[in-house]
C-alpha positions in Angstrom: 13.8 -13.9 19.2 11.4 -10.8 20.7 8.8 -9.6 18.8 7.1 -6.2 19.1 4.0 -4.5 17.3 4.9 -0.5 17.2 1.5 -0.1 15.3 -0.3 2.4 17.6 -3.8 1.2 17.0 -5.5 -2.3 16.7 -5.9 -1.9 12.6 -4.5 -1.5 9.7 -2.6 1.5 10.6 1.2 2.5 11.2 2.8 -1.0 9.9 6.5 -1.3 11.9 7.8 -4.4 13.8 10.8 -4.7 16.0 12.8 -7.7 15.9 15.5 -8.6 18.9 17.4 -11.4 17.3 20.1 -12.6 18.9 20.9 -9.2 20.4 20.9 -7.5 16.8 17.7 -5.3 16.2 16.2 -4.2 13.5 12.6 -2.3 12.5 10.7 -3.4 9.8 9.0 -0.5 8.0 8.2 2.7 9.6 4.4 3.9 8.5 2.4 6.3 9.5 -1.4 6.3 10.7 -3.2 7.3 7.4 -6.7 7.9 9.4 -5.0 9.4 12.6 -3.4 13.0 13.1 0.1 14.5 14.2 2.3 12.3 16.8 -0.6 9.8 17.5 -0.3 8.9 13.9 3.1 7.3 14.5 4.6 3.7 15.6 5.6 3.7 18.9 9.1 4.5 19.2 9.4 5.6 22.5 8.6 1.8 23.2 12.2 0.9 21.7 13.7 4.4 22.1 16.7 3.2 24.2 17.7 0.3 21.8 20.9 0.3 19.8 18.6 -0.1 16.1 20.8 -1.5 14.2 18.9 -1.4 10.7 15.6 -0.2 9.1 13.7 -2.6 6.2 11.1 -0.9 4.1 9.0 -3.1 2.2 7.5 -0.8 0.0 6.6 2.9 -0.4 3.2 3.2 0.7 2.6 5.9 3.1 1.5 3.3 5.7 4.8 1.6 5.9 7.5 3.9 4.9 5.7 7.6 5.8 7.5 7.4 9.3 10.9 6.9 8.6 12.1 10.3 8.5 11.1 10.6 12.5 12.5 6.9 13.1 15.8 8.0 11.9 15.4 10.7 14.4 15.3 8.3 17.1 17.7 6.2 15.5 21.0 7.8 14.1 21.7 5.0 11.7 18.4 4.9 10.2 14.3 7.7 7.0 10.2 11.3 5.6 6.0 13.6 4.4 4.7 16.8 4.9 1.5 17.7 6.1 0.3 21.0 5.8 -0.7 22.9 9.2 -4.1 23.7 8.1 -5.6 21.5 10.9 -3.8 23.6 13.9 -1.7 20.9 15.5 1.1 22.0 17.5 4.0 19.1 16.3 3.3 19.7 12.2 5.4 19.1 10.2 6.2 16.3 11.7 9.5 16.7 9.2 10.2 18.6 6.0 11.9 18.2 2.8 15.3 18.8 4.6 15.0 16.3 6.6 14.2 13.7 3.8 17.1 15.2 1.4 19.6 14.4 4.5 18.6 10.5 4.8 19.8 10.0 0.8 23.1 9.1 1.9 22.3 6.4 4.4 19.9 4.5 2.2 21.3 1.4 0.3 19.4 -0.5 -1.8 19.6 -4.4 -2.6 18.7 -6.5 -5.2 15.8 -9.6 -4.8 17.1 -12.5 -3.8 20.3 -11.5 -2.7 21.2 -12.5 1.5 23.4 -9.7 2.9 23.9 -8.9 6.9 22.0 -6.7 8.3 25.4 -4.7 10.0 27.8 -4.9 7.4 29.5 -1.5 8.3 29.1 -2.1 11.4 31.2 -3.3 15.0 29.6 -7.1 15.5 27.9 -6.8 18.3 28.4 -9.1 21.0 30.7 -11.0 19.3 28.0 -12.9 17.5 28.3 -13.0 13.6 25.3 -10.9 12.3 22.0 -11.8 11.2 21.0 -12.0 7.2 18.5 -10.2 5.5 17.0 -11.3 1.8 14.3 -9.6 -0.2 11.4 -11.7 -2.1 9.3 -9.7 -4.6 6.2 -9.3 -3.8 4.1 -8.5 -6.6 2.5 -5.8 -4.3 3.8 -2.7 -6.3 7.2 -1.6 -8.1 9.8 -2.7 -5.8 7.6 -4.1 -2.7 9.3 -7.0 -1.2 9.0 -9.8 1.9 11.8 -9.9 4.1 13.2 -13.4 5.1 15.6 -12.9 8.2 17.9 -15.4 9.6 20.2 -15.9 12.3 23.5 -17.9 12.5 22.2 -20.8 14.8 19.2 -21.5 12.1 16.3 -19.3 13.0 14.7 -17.8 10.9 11.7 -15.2 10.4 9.2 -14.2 7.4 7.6 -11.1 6.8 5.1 -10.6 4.1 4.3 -6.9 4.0 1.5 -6.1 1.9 2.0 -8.5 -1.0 -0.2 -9.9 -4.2 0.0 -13.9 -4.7 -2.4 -13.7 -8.3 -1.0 -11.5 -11.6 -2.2 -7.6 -12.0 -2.1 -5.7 -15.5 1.3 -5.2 -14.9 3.1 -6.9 -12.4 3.4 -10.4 -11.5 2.7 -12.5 -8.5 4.6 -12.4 -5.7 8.2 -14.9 -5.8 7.8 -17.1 -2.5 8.0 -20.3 -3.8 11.2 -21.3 -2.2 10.3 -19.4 1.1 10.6 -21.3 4.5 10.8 -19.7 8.0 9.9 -20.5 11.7 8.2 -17.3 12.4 5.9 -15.7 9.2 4.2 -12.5 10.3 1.5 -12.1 7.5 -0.8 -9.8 6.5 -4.4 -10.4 6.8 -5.6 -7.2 4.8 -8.7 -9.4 3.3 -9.1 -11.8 5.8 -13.0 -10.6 6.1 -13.4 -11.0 2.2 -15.7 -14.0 1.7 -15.4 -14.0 -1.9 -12.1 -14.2 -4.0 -13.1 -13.0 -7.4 -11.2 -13.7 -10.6 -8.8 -10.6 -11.0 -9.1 -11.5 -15.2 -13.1 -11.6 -14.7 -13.0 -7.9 -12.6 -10.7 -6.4 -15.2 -13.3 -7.5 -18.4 -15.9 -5.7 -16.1 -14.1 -2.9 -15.7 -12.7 -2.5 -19.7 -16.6 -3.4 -20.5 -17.8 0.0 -18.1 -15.2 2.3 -19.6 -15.8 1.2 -23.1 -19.4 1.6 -22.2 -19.5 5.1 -20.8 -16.7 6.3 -23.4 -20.0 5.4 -25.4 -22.8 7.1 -23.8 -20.4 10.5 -23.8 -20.0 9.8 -20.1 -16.8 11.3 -17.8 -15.0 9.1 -15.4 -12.9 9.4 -12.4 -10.9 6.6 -11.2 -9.7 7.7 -7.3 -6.4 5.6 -7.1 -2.6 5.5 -4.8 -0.2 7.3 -6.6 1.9 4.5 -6.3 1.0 0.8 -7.9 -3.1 1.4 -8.6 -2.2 4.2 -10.7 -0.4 2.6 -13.3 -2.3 -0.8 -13.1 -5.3 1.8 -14.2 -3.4 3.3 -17.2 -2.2 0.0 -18.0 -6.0 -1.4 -18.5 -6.5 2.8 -20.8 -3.5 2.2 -22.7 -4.4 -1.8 -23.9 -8.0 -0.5 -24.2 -6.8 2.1 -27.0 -4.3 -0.2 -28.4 -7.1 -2.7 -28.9 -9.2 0.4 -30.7 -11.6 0.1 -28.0 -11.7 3.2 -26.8 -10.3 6.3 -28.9 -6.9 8.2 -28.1 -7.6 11.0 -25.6 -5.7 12.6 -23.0 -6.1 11.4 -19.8 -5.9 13.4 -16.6 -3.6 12.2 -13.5 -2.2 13.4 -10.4 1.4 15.1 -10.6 2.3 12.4 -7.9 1.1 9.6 -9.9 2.4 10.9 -13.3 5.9 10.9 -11.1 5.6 7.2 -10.7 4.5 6.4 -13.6 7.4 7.9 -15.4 9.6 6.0 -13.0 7.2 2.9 -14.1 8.4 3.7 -17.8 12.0 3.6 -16.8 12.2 0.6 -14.8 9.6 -1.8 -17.3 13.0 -4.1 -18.6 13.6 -4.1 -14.9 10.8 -5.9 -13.2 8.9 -9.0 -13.2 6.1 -7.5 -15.1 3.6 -7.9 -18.2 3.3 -5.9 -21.0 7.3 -5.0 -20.4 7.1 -3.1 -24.1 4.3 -0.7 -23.1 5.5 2.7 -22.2 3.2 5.2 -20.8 4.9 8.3 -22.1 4.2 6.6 -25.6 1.2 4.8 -25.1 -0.9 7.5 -23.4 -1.4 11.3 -23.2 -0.9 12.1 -19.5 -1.9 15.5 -18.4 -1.2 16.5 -14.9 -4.9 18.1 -13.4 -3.9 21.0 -11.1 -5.6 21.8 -8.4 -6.4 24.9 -9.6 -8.0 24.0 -12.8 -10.2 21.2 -10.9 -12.9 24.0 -10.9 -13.0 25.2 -14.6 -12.1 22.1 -16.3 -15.2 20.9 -18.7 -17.1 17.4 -17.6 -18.9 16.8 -20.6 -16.3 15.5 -23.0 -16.3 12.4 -21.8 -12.9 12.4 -20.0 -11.3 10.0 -17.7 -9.6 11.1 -14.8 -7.0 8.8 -12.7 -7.0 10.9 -10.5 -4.6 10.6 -6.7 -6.0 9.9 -3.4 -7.6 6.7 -3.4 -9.3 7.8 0.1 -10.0 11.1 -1.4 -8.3 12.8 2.0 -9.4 16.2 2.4 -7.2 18.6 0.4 -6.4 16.1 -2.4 -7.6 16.4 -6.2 -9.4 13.2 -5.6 -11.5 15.0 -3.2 -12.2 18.4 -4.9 -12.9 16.7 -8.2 -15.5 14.2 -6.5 -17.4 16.9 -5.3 -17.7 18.4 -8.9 -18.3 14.7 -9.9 -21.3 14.3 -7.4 -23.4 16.7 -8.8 -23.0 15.7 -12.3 -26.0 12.5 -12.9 -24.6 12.2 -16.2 -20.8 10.8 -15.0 -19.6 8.2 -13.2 -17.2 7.8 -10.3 -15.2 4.2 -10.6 -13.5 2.5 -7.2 -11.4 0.3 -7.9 -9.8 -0.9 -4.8 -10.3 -0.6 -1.1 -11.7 2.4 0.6 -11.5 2.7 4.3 -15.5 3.2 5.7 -13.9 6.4 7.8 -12.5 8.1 4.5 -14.6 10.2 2.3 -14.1 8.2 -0.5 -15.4 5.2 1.5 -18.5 7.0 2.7 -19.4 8.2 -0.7 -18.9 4.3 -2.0 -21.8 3.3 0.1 -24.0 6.6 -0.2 -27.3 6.1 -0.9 -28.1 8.3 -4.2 -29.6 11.8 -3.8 -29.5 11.8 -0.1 -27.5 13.8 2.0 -24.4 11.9 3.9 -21.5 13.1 5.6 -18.3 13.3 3.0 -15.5 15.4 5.2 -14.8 17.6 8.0 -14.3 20.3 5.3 -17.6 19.8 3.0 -19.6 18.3 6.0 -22.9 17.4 4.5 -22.9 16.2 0.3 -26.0 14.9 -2.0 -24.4 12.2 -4.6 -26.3 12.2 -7.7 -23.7 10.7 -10.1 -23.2 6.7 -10.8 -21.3 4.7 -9.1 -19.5 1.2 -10.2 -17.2 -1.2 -8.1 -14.2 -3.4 -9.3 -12.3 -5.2 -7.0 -8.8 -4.8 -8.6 -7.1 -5.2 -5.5 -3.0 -5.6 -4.9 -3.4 -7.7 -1.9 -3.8 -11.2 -1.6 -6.7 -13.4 -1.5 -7.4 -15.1 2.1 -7.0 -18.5 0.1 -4.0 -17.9 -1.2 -2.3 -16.5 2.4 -3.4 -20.2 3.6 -1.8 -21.9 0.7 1.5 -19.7 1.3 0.9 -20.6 5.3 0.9 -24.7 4.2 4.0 -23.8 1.7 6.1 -22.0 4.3 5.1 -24.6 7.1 6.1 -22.1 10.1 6.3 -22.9 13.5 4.2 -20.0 14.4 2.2 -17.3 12.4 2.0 -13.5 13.8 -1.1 -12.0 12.8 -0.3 -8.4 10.6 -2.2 -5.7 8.9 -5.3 -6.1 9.1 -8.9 -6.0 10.9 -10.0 -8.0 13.9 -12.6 -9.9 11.9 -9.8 -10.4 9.3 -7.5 -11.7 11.8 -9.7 -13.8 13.6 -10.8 -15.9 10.5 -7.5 -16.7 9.8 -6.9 -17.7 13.1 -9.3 -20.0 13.1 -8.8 -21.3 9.9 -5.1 -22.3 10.6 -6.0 -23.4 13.5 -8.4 -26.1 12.2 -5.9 -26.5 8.9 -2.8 -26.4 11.0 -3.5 -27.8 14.2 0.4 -28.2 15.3 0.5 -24.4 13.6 1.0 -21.6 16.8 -0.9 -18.6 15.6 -0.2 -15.1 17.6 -2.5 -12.0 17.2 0.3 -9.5 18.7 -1.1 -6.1 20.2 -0.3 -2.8 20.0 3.0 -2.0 21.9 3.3 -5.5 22.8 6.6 -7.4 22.6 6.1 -11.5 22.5 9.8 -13.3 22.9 9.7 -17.4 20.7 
């Protein structure tokens, strides 16, 4: 089995892994670099260019691990696409349009959890060998994010996590590995350089207690979230809050991409392995999509709450234009709830010291922050603790190193290492291919 990291940087970045088992290949996700621009932003395919792909596995549709497949299927005839807007001058945007992502429909199949199917079904076996099997494990990450066990005919076999969540959320569940064993696991390592794990129950009664309080004091909140998973964890808390009479009914203003979700959230609740399967957000909630164009004249001092799409707050985003109105406002509070990379606006104005000038974007440059600020740690990933117990429950042979920081990777390295001893563990570098 050969091994490659298409990830073009040494970070959490463009997730996509290229596995040679057997002579049957196949990529696993296809991201895009959310902190890097035009083609450097992309795994690198011109490292595996000349293979016969044989199938592309997505774990789940964040923009880091799925926003490349439109230009993967490019490359790769069998195989999945974003537009960015060509404001910043660079010469390959779009790197694909809204053609290209209405021509991959046909070719995508979906399976169910728990279900082993080969990878080439409608396809000539290649070298004679029987193919490979592929079977998906929820993940508890968000709505439909799976690991991917792969094994071969002669009894090898290979684990990849993705980005998944091993302790409940609001909504959805843990992840389903108990039965999961494997030779190779590729994990990710996203918290790795977390020394403290707290209690997800304990950081959601902070964060009702905040909102209740600042519903209160008259106080407007925005919540910067993903479209996709921290959105509707968020509304989830809103909607139990007003059920309990905690806070009153209001409308709340979202994103248009995270009402999207959402509704697809509503539609799929019998569906998933999920909490609170009877609350609906088109009943439970008002939702109002905030347009861009009303981010200007819309009134802070009703004591709103905003869920509001990009977590990062990425320059020509609502997140982004609404935290600048936010900023200048002492009497309001901006809420982060989950990670925010230290490069992003939204993680720069995290750690901003209050009423001094910092850098918040290339497009604002200089920003004062005289608004409040509050941190819960609601995050979708995994605890470091728990990635070791799921290490000592799979029992590999070898652990590849995924998604995640240097600091995050080394700990677990050495942690498995002293845990583990007879445990191989494997950082894998960019554009490197390691064959087990």
């Amino acid at each position: 089995m050969t091994i490659g990291n298409l990830n073009p940087t040494e970070e959490i970045g463009a997730s996509a892994w290229h596995i040679d088992l057997d002579g049957h290949r196949i990529l696993l996700d296809s991201g895009i670099h959310p902190k890097i621009d035009g083609a450097p932003s992309l795994p690198l395919f011109e490292l595996i260019a000349k293979e016969d792909l044989d199938s592309i596995a997505i774990t789940h549709c964040h923009h880091d691990h799925c926003g490349a497949l439109p230009v993967a299927a490019k490359y790769f005839p069998q195989a999945h696409l974003l537009k960015q807007a060509a404001e910043k001058n660079i010469p390959e945007y779009p790197l694909y349009t809204h053609e290209d992502v209405d021509l991959l429909k046909p070719r995508f199949q979906g399976f169910k959890y728990n279900r082993e199917v080969e990878w080439i079904s409608f396809q000539k076996t290649r070298l004679g060998i029987p193919s490979p099997t592929l079977e998906l494990f929820d993940a508890g990450h968000t709505l439909g994010s799976a690991g991917v066990l792969i094994k071969s005919n002669n009894g090898k076999s290979l684990f990849y996590t993705g980005d998944c969540c091993l302790h409940d959320q609001t909504l959805l569940r843990r992840a389903h590995f108990k039965n999961v064993k494997a030779d190779i696991l590729i994990m990710e390592t996203t918290r790795g350089d977390h020394n403290s794990n707290p209690s997800h129950v304990y950081e959601r009664r902070r964060f009702a207690n905040s909102l209740v309080k600042a519903q209160r004091e008259k106080r407007s909140i925005m919540i910067p979230v993903f479209a996709l998973g921290r959105t509707q964890e968020v509304l989830a808390e809103i909607a139990l809050l007003m059920q309990e009479g905690r806070i009153p009914p209001q409308t709340i203003f979202v994103g248009g991409l995270g009402k999207t979700f959402t509704e697809i959230y509503d539609r799929l609740s019998h569906h998933t392995n999920r909490s609170h399967k009877d609350l609906h957000f088109s009943e439970a909630l008002s939702l109002q999509v905030l347009e861009p164009s009303a981010i200007q004249r819309i009134k802070l001092s009703k004591s709103r709450i905003f869920v509001i799409t990009a977590g990062m707050m990425s320059e020509n985003t609502p997140a982004h234009d609404l935290a600048l109105r936010f900023m200048s406002e002492v009497e309001h509070t901006i809420f982060f709830v989950g990670y925010a990379d230290p490069d992003s606006p939204a993680g720069r104005l995290k750690v901003a010291d209050k009423g001094t000038p910092f850098f918040f974007s290339d497009h604002v440059q200089e920003a004062i922050c005289r608004c409040d600020r509050e941190h819960f740690d609601l995050t979708a990933h995994a605890y470091r603790k728990e990635l070791l117990e799921l290490v000592r429950q799979i029992s590999p042979k070898t652990v590849i190193l995924a998604h995640g920081s240097t600091p995050s990777k080394d700990w677990f390295a050495q942690q498995i290492q002293t845990n583990h001893p007879e445990i191989q563990t494997i950082d894998i570098k960019s554009g490197e291919f390691v064959t087990l």
